[in-house]
PyMOL commands that place a pseudoatom at each C-alpha (Angstrom):
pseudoatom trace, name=CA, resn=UNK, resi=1, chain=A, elem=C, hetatm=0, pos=[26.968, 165.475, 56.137]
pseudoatom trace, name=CA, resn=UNK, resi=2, chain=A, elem=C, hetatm=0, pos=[27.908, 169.013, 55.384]
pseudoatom trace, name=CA, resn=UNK, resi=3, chain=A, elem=C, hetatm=0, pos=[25.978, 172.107, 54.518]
pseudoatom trace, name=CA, resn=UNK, resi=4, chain=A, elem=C, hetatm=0, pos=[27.852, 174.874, 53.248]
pseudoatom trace, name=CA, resn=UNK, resi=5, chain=A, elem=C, hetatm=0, pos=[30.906, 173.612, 54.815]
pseudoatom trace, name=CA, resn=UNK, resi=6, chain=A, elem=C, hetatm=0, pos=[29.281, 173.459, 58.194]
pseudoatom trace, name=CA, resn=UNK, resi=7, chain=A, elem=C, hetatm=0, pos=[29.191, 169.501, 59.778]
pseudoatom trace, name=CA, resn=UNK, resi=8, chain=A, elem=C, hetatm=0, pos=[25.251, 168.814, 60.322]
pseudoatom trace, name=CA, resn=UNK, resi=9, chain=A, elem=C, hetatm=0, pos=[25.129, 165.445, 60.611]
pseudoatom trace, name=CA, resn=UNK, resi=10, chain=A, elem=C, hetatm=0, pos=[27.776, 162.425, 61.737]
pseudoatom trace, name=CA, resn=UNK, resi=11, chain=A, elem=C, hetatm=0, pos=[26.077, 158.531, 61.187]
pseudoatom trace, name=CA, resn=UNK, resi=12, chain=A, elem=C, hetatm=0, pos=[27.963, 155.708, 62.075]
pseudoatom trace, name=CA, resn=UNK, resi=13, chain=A, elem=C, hetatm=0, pos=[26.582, 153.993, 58.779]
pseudoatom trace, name=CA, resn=UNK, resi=14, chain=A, elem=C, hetatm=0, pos=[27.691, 150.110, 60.759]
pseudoatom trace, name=CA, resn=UNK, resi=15, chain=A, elem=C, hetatm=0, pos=[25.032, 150.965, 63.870]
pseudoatom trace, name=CA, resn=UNK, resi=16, chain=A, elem=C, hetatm=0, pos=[21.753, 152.234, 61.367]
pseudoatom trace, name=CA, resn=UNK, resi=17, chain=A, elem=C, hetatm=0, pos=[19.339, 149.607, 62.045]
pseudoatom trace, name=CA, resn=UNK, resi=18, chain=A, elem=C, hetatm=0, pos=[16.525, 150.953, 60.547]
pseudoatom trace, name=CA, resn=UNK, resi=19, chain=A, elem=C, hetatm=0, pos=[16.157, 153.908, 57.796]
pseudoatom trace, name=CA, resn=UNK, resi=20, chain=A, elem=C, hetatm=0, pos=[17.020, 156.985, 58.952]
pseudoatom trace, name=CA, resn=UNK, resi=21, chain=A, elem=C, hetatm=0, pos=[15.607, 160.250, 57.036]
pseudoatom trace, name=CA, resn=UNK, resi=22, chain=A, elem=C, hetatm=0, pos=[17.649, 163.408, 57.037]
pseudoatom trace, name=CA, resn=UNK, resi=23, chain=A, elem=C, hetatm=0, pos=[16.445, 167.156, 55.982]
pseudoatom trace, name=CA, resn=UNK, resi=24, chain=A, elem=C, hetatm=0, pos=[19.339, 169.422, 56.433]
pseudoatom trace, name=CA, resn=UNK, resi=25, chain=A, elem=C, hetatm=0, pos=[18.779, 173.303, 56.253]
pseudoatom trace, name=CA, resn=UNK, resi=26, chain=A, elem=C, hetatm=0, pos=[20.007, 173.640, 52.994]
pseudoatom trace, name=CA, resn=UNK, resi=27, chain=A, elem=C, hetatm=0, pos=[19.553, 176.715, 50.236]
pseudoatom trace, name=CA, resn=UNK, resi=28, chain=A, elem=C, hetatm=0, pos=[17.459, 174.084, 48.241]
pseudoatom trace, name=CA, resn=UNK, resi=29, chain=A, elem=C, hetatm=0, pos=[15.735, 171.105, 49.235]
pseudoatom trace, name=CA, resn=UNK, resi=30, chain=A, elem=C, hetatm=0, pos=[17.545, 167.817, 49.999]
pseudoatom trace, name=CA, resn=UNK, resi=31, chain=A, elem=C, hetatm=0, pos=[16.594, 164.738, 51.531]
pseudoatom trace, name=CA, resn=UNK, resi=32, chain=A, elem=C, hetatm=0, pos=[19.396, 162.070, 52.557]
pseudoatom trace, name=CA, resn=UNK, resi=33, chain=A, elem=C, hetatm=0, pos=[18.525, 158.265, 53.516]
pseudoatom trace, name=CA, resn=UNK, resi=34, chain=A, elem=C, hetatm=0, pos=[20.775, 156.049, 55.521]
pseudoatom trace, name=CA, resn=UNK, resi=35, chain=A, elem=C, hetatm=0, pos=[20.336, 152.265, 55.251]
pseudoatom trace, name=CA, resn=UNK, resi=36, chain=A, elem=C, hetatm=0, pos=[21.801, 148.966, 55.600]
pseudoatom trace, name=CA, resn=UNK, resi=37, chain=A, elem=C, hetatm=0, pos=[25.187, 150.434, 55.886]
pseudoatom trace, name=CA, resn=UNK, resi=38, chain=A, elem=C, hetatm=0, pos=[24.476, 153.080, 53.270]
pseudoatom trace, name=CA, resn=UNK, resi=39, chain=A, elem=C, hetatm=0, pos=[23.989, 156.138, 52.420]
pseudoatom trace, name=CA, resn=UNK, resi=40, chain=A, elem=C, hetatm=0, pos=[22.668, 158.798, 49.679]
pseudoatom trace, name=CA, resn=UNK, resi=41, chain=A, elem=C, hetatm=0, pos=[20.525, 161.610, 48.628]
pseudoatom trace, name=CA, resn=UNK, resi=42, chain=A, elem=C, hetatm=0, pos=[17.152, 160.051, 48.024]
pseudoatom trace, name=CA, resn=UNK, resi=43, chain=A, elem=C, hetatm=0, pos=[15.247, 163.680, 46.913]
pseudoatom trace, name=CA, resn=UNK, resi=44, chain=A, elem=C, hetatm=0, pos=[16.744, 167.120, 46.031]
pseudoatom trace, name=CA, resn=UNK, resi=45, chain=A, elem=C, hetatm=0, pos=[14.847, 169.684, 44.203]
pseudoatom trace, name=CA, resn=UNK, resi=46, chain=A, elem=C, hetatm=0, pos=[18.120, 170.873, 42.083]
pseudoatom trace, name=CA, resn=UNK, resi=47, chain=A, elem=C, hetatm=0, pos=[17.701, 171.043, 38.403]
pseudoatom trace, name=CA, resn=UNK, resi=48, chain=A, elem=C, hetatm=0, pos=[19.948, 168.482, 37.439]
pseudoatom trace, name=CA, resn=UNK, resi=49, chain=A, elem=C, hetatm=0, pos=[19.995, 165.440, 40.203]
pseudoatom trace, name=CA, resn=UNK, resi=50, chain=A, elem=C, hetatm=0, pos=[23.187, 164.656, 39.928]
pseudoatom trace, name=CA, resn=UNK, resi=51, chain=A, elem=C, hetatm=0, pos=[23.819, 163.981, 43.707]
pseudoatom trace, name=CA, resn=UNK, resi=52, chain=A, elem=C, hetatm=0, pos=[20.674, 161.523, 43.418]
pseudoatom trace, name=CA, resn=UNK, resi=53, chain=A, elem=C, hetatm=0, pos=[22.122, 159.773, 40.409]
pseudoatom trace, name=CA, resn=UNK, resi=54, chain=A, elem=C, hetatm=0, pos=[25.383, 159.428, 42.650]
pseudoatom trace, name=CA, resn=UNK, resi=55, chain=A, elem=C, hetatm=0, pos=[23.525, 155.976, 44.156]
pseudoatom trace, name=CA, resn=UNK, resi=56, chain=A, elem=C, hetatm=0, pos=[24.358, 154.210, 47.687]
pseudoatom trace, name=CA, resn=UNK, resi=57, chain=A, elem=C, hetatm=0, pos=[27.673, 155.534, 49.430]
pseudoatom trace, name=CA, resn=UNK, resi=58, chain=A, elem=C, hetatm=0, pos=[28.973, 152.335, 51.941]
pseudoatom trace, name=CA, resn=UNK, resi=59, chain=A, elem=C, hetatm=0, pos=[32.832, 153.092, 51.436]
pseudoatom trace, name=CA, resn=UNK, resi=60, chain=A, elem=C, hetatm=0, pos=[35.471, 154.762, 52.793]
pseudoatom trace, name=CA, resn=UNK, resi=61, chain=A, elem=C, hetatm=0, pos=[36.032, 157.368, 50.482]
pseudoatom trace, name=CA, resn=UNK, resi=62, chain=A, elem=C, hetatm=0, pos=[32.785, 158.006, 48.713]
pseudoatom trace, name=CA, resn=UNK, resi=63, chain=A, elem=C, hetatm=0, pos=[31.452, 161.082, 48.653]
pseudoatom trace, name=CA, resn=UNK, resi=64, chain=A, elem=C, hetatm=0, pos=[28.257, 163.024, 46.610]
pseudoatom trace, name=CA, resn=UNK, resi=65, chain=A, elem=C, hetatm=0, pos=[27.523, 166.753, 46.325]
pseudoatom trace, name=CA, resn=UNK, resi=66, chain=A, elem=C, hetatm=0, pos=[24.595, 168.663, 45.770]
pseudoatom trace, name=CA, resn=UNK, resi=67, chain=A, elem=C, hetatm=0, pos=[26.586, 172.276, 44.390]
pseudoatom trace, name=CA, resn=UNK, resi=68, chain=A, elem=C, hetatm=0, pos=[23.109, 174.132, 44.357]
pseudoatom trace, name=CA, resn=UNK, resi=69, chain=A, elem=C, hetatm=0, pos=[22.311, 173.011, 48.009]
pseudoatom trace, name=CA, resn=UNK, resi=70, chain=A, elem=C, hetatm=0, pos=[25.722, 173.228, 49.491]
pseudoatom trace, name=CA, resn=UNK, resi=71, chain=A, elem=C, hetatm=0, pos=[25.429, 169.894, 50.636]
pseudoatom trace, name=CA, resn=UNK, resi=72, chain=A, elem=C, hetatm=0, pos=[28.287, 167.317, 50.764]
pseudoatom trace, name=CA, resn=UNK, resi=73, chain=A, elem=C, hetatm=0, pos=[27.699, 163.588, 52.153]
pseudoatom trace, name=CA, resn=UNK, resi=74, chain=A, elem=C, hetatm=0, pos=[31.205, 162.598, 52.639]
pseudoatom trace, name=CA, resn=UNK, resi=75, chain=A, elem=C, hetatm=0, pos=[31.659, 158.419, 53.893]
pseudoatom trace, name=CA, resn=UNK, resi=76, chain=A, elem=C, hetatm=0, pos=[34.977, 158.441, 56.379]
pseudoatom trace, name=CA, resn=UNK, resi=77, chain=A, elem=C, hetatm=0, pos=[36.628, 155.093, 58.159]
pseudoatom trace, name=CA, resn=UNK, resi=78, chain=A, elem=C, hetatm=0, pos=[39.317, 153.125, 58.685]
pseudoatom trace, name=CA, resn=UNK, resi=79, chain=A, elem=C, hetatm=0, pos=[38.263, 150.427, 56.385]
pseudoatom trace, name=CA, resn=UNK, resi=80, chain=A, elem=C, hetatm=0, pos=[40.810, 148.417, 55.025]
pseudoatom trace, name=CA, resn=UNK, resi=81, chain=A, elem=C, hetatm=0, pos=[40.863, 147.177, 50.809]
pseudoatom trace, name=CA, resn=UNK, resi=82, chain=A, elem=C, hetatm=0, pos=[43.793, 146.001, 51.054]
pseudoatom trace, name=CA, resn=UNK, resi=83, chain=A, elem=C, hetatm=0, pos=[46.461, 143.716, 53.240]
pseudoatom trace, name=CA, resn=UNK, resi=84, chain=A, elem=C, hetatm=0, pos=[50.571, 144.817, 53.423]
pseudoatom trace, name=CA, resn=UNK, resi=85, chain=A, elem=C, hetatm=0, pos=[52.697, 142.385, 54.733]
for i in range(1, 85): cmd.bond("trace and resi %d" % i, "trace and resi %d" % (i + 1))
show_as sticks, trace
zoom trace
């Protein structure tokens, strides 16, 4: 989880065990859940909630931003989708 380009918050997403709330110090007001291998921004008070309507992030890739909070949840691994022989 970034905030203004600033790295607030690293969650190994395989280890959460039980929900895990997260208010970064953001410009606006953003809450972030991590679940069952998930994660995503549960509350923000932006105008247009588009980094709420981005859903659960569990892969590799996946990523949601909150532009008027300066926040970026950003999912990173080495998973695998795919097998080369």
């Amino acid at each position: 989880i970034t905030v203004d380009g600033v790295t607030v918050e690293t969650i190994n997403l395989a280890s959460v065990k039980e929900k895990i709330t997260i208010k970064p110090d953001a410009e606006i007001n953003v809450e972030i859940v991590a679940e069952n291998g998930e994660i995503r921004f549960e509350h923000s008070d932006c105008e247009d909630k588009l980094c709420v309507s981005s859903g659960n992030l569990s892969k590799s890739g996946d990523i949601a931003v909150c532009l008027p909070a300066k926040t970026v949840i950003c999912v990173t691994g080495s998973e695998t989708d795919a097998v080369v022989y």
